[in-house]
N, CA, C and O atoms as a GROMACS GRO file, in nm:
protein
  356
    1UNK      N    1  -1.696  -2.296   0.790
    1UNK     CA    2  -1.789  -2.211   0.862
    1UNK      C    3  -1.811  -2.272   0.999
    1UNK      O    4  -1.805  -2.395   1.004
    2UNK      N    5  -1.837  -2.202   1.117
    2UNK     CA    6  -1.835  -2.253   1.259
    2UNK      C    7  -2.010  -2.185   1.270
    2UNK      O    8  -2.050  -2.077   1.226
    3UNK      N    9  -2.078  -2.273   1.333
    3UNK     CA   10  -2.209  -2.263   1.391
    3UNK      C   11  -2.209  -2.248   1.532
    3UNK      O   12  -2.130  -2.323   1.590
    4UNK      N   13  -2.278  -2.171   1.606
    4UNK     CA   14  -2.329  -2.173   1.746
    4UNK      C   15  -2.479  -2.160   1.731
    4UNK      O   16  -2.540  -2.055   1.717
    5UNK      N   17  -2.542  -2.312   1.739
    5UNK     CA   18  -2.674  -2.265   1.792
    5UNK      C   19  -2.682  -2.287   1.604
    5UNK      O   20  -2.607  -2.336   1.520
    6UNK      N   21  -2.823  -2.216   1.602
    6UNK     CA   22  -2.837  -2.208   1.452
    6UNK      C   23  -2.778  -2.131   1.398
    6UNK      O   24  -2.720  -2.186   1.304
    7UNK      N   25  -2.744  -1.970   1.405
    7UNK     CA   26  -2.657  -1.916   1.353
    7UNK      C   27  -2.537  -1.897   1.316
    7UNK      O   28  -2.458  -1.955   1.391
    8UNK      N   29  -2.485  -1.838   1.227
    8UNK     CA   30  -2.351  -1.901   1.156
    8UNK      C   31  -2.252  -1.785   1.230
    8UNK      O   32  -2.284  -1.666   1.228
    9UNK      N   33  -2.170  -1.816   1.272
    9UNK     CA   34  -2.089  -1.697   1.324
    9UNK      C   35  -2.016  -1.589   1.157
    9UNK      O   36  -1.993  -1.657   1.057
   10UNK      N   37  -1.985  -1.426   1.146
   10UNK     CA   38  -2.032  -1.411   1.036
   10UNK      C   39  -1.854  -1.462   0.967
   10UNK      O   40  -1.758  -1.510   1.028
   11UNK      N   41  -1.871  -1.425   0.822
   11UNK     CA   42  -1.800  -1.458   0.702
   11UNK      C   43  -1.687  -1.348   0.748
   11UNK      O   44  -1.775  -1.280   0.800
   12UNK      N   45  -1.631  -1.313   0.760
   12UNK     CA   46  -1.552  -1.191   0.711
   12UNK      C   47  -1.450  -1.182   0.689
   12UNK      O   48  -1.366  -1.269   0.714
   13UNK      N   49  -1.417  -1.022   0.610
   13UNK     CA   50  -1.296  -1.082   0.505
   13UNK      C   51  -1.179  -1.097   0.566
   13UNK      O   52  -1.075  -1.115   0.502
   14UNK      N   53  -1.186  -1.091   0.718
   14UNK     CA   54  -1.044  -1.160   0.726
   14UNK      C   55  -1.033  -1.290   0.756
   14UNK      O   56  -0.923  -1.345   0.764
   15UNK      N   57  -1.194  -1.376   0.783
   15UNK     CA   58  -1.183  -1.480   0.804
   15UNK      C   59  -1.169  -1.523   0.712
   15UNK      O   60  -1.145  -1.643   0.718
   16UNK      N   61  -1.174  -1.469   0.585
   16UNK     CA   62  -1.200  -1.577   0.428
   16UNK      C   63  -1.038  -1.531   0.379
   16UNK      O   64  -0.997  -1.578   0.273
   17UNK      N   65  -0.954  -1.447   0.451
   17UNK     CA   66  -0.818  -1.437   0.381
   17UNK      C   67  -0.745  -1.514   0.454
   17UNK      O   68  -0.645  -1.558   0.398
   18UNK      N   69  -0.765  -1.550   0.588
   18UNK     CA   70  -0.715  -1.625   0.686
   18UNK      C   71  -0.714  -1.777   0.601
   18UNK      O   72  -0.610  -1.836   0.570
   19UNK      N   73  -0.828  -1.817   0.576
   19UNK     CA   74  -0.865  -1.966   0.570
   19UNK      C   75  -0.765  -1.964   0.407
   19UNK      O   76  -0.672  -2.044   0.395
   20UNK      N   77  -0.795  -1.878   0.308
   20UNK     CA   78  -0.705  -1.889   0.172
   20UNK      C   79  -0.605  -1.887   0.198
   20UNK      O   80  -0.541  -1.986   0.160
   21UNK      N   81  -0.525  -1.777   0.279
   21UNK     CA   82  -0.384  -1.770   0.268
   21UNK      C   83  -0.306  -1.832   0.358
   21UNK      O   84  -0.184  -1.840   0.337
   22UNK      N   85  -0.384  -1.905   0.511
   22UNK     CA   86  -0.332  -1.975   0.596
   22UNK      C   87  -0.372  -2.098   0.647
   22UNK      O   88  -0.284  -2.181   0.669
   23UNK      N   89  -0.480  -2.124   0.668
   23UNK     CA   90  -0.547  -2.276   0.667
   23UNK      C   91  -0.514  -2.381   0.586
   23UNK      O   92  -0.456  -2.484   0.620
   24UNK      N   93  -0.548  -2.356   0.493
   24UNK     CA   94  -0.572  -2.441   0.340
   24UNK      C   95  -0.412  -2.439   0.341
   24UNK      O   96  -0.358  -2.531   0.402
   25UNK      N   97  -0.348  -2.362   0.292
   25UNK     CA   98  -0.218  -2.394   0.298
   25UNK      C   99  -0.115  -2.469   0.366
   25UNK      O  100  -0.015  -2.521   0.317
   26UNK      N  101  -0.176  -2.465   0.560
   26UNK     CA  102  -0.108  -2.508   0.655
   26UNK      C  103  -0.160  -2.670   0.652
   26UNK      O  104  -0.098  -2.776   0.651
   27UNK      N  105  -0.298  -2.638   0.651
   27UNK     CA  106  -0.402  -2.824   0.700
   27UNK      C  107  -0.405  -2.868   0.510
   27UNK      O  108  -0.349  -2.968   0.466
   28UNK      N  109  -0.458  -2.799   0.451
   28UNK     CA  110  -0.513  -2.859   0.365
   28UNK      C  111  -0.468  -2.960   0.241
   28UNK      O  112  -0.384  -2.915   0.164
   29UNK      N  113  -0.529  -3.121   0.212
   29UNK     CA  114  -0.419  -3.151   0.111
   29UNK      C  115  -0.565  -3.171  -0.019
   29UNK      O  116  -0.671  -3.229  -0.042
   30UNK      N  117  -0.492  -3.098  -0.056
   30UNK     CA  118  -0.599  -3.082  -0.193
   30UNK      C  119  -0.549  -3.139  -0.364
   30UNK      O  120  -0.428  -3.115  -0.362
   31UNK      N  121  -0.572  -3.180  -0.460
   31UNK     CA  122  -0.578  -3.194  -0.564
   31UNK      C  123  -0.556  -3.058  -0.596
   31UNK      O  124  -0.589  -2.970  -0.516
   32UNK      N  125  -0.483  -3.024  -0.742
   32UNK     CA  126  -0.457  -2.921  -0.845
   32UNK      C  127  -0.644  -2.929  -0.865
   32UNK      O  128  -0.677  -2.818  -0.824
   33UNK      N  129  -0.756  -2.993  -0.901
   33UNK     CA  130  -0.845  -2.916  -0.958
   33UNK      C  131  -0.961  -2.849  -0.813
   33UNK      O  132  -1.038  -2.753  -0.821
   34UNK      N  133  -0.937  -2.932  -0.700
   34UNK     CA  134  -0.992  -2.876  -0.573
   34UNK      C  135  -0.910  -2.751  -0.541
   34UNK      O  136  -0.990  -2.659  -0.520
   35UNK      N  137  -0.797  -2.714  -0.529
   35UNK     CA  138  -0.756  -2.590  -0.529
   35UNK      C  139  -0.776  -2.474  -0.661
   35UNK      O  140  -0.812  -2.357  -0.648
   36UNK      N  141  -0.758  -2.512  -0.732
   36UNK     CA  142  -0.874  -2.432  -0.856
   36UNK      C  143  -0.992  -2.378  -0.838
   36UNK      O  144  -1.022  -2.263  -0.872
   37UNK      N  145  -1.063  -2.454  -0.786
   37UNK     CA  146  -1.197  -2.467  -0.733
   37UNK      C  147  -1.218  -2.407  -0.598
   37UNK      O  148  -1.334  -2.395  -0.558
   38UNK      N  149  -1.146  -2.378  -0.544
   38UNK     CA  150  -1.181  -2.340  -0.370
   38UNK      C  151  -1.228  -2.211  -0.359
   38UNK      O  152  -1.310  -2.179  -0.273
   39UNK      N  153  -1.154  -2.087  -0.486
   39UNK     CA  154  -1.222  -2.000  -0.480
   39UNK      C  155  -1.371  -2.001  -0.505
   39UNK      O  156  -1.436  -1.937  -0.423
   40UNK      N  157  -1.429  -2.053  -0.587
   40UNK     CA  158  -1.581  -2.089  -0.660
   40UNK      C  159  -1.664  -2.118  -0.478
   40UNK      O  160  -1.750  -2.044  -0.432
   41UNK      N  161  -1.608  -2.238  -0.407
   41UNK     CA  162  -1.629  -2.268  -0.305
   41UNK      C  163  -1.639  -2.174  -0.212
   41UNK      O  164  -1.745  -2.181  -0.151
   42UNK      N  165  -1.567  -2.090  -0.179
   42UNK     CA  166  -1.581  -2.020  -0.055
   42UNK      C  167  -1.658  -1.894  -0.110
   42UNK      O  168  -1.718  -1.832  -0.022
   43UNK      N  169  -1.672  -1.823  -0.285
   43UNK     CA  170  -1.756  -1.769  -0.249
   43UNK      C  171  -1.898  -1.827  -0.254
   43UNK      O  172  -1.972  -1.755  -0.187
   44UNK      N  173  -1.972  -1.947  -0.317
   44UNK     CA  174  -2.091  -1.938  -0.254
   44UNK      C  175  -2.106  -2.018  -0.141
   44UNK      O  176  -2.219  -2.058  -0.112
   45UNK      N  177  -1.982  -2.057  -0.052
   45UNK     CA  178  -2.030  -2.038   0.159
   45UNK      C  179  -2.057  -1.869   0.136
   45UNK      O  180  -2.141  -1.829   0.215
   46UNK      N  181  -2.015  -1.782   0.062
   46UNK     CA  182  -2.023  -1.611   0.139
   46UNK      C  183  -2.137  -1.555   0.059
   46UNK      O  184  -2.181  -1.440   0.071
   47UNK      N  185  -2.189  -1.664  -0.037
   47UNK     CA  186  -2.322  -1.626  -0.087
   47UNK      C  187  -2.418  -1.669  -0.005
   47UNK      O  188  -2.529  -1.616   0.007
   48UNK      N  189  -2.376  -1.776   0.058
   48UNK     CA  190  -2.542  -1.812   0.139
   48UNK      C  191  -2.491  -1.751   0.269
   48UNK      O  192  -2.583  -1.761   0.350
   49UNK      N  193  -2.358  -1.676   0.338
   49UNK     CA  194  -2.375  -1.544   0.419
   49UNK      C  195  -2.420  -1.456   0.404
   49UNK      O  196  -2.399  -1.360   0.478
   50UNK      N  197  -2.532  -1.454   0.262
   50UNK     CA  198  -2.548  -1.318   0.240
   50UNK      C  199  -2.456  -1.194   0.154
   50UNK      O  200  -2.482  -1.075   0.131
   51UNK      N  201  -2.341  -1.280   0.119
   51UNK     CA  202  -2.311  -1.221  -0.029
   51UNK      C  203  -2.233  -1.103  -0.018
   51UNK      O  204  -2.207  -1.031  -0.115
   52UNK      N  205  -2.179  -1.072   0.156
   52UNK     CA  206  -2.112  -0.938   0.147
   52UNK      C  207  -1.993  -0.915   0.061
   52UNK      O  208  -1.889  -0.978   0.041
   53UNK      N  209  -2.051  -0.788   0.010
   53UNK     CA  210  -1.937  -0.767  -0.066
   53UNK      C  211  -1.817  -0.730  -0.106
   53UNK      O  212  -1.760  -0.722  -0.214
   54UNK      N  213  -1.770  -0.694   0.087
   54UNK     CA  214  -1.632  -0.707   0.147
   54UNK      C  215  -1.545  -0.863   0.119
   54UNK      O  216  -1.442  -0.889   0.057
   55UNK      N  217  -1.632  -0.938   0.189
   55UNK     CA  218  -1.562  -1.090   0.113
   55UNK      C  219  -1.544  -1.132   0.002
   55UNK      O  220  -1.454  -1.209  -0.033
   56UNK      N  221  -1.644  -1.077  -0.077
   56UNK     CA  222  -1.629  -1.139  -0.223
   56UNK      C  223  -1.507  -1.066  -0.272
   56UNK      O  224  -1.438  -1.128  -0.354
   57UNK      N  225  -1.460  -0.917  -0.227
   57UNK     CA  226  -1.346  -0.848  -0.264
   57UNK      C  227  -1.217  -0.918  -0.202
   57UNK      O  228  -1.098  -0.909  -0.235
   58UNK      N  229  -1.266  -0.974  -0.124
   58UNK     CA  230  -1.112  -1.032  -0.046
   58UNK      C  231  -1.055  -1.168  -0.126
   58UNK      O  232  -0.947  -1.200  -0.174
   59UNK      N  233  -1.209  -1.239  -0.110
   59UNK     CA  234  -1.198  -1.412  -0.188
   59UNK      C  235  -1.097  -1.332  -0.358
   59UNK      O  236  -0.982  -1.374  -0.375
   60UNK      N  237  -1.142  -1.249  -0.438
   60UNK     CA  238  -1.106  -1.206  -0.543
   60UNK      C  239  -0.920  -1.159  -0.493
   60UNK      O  240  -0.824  -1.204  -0.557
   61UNK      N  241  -0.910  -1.095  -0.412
   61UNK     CA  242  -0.770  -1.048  -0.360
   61UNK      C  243  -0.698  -1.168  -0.325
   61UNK      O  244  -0.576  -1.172  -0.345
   62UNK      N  245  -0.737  -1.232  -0.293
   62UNK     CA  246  -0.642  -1.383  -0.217
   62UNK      C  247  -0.653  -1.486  -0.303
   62UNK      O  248  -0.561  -1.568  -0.297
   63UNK      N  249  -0.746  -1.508  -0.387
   63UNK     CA  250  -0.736  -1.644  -0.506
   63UNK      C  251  -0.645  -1.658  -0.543
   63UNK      O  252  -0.585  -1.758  -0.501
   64UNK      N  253  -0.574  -1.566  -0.647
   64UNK     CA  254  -0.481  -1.557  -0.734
   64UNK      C  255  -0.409  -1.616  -0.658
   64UNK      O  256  -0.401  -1.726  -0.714
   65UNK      N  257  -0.318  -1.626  -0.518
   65UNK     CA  258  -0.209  -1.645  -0.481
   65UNK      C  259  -0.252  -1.822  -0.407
   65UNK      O  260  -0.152  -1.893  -0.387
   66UNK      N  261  -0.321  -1.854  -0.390
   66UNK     CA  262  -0.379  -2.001  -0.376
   66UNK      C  263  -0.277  -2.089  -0.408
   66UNK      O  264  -0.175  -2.116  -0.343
   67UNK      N  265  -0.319  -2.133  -0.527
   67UNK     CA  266  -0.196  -2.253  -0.593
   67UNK      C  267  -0.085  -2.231  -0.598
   67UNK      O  268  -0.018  -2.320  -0.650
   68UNK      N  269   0.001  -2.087  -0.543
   68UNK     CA  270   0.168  -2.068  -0.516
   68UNK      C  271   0.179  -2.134  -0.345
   68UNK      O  272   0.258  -2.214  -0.295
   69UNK      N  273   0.045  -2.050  -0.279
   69UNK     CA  274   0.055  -2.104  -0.147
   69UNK      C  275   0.029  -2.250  -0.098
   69UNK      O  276   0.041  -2.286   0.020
   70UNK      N  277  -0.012  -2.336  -0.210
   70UNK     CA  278  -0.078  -2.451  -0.160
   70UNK      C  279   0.049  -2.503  -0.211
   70UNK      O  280   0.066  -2.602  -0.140
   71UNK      N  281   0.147  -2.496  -0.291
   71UNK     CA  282   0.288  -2.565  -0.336
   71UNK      C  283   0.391  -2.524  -0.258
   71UNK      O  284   0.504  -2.572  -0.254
   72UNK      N  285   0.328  -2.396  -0.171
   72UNK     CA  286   0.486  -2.336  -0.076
   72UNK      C  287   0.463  -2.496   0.021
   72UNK      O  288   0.354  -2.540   0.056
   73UNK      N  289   0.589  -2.556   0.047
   73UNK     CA  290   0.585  -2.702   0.116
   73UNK      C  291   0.621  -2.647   0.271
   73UNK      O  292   0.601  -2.716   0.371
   74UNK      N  293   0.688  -2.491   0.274
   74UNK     CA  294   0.738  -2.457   0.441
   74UNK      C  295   0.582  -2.412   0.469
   74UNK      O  296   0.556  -2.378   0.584
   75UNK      N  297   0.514  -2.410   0.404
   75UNK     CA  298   0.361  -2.362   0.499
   75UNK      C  299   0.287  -2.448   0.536
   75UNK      O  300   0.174  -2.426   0.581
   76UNK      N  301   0.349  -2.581   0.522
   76UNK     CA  302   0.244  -2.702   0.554
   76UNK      C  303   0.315  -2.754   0.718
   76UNK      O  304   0.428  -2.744   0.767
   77UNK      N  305   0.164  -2.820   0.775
   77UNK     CA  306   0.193  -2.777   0.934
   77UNK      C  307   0.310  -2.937   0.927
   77UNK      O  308   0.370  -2.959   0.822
   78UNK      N  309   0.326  -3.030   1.046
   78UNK     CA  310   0.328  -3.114   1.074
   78UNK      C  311   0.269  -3.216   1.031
   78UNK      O  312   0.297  -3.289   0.935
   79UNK      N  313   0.186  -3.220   1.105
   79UNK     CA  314   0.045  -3.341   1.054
   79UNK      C  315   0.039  -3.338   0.864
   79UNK      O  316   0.035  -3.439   0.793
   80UNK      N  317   0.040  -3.205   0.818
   80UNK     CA  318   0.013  -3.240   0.698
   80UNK      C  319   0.130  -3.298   0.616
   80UNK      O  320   0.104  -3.362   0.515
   81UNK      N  321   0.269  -3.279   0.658
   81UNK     CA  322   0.366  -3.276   0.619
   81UNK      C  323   0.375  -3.438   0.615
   81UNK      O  324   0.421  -3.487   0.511
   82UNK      N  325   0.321  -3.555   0.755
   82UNK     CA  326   0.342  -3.692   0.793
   82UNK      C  327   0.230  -3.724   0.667
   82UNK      O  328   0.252  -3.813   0.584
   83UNK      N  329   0.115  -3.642   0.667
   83UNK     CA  330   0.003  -3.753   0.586
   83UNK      C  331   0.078  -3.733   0.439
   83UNK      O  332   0.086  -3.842   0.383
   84UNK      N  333   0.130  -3.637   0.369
   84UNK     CA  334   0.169  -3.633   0.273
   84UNK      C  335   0.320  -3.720   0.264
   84UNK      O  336   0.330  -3.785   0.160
   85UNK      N  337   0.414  -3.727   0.340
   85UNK     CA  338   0.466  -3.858   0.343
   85UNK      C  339   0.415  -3.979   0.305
   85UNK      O  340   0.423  -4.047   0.203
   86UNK      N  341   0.352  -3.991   0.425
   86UNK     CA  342   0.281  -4.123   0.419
   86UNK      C  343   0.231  -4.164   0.310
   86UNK      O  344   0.271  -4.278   0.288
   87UNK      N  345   0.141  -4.114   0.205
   87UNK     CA  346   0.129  -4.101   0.073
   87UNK      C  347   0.223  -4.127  -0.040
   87UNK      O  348   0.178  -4.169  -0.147
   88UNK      N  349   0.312  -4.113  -0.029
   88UNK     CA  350   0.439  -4.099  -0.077
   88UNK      C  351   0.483  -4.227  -0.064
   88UNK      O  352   0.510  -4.295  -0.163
   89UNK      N  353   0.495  -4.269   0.058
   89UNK     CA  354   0.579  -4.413   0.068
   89UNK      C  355   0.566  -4.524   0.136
   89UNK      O  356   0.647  -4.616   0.121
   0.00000   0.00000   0.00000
C-alpha cells in the first residue's frame, strides 16, 4: 500500500491484480507457506480499505494462479534472479 499524507492512495482491483500477478512474481521471494498466505494478506490490506468488493472479486480471480506464477522462474526480475542465486551458492 503507498501513503501520501495520511491517506492511503485507494486499493483497486487492478492494483491488487497487478501486485498478484506481477510484483510478487517479478520482486518477490517468498516461502511455499507465505505464498499460500498472500491471498489471506492482501485481502485484509482491502479490508481495512474498506472491503470493496471489486477487490475482494479480483484477490479471488488472481489467487488461484499465485503459486504457478511465483514458480514461473522467466517472471523473476534480475535482482531477484542474483538474490536467489546467491542463496543457492
Amino acid at each position: 500500500m503507498e501513503f501520501v499524507g495520511e491517506r492511503t492512495l485507494w486499493w483497486s482491483p487492478a492494483r491488487v491484480s497487478q501486485f498478484l500477478t506481477q510484483w510478487l512474481p517479478r520482486e518477490a521471494i517468498l516461502s511455499d507457506a507465505a505464498v499460500e498466505a498472500m491471498p489471506e494478506v492482501v485481502r485484509a490490506w482491502t479490508m481495512r480499505q474498506g472491503g470493496h468488493p471489486a477487490v475482494l472479486r479480483q484477490i479471488d480471480h488472481d489467487a488461484p494462479r499465485l503459486p504457478a506464477l511465483m514458480a514461473d522462474e522467466s517472471l523473476a526480475s534480475l535482482n531477484k534472479r542474483l538474490a536467489l542465486a546467491a542463496r543457492e551458492g
